[in-house]
C-alpha positions in Angstrom: 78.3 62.5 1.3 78.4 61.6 -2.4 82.3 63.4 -2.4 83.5 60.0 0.0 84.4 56.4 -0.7 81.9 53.7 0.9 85.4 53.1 3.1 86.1 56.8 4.1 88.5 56.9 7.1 88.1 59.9 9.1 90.6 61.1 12.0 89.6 64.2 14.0 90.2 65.2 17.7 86.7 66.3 17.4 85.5 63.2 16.4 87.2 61.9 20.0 85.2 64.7 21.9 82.0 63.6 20.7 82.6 60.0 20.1 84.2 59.8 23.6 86.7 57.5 21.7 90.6 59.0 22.3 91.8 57.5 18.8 89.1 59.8 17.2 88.8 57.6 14.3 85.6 57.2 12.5 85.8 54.5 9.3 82.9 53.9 6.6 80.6 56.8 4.8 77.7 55.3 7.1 80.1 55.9 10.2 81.0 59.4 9.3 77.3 60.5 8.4 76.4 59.5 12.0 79.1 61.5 12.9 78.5 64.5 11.0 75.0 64.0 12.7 76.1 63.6 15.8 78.4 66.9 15.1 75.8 69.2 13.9 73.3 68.0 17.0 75.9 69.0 19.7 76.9 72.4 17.5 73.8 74.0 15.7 75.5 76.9 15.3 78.4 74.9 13.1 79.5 77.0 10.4 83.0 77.4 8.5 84.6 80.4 6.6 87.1 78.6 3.8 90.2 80.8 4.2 92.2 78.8 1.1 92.0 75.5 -0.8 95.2 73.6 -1.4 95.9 71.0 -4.3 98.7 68.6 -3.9 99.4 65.2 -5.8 96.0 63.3 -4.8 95.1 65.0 -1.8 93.4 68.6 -1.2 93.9 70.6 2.3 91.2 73.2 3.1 92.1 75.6 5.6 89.6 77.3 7.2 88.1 79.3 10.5 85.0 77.7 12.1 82.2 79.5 14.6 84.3 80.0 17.4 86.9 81.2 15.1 89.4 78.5 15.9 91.8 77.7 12.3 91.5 74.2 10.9 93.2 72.1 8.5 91.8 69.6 6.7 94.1 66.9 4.6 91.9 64.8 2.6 93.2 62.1 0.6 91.9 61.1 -2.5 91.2 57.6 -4.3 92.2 57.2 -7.8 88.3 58.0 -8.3 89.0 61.3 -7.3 86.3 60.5 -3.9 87.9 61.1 -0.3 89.3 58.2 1.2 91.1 59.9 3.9 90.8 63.0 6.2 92.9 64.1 9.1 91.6 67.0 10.7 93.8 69.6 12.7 93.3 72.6 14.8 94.6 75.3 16.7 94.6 75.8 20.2 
């Protein structure tokens, strides 16, 4: 958790699933450990296979494959102390 901001916003359709919250928004590092927590609980299996890093102006995407082999993007924003302070999560059908 040390790689976010205290006010990390997070944006996943995940996070709706298990939230049961449609926006799927989760904002503050506290918020998103719970998350994560909550995450890992309903998948103990969770595990993710980097496929390739990208570097942009500020912001990094990782693209990746997780346990049930569905592809995911990740855009994460970052604050001018090079921490996250935003991440958008995307994935395939």
């Amino acid at each position: 958790m040390a790689h976010y901001e205290t006010e990390v916003e997070l944006i996943s359709p995940v996070a709706a699933q298990i939230l049961n919250d449609p926006q799927g928004r989760v904002v503050g590092k506290a918020n998103v450990r719970a998350y994560f927590e909550k995450g890992l609980a309903a998948y103990p299996e969770l595990h993710f296979k980097v496929q390739d890093v990208m570097w942009g102006v500020k912001s990094i995407v990782l693209y990746y494959t997780n346990q049930k082999g569905t592809h995911a993007g990740e855009y994460m924003e970052l604050s001018p102390r090079g921490k996250v302070l935003r991440v958008a999560a995307n994935y395939s059908g």
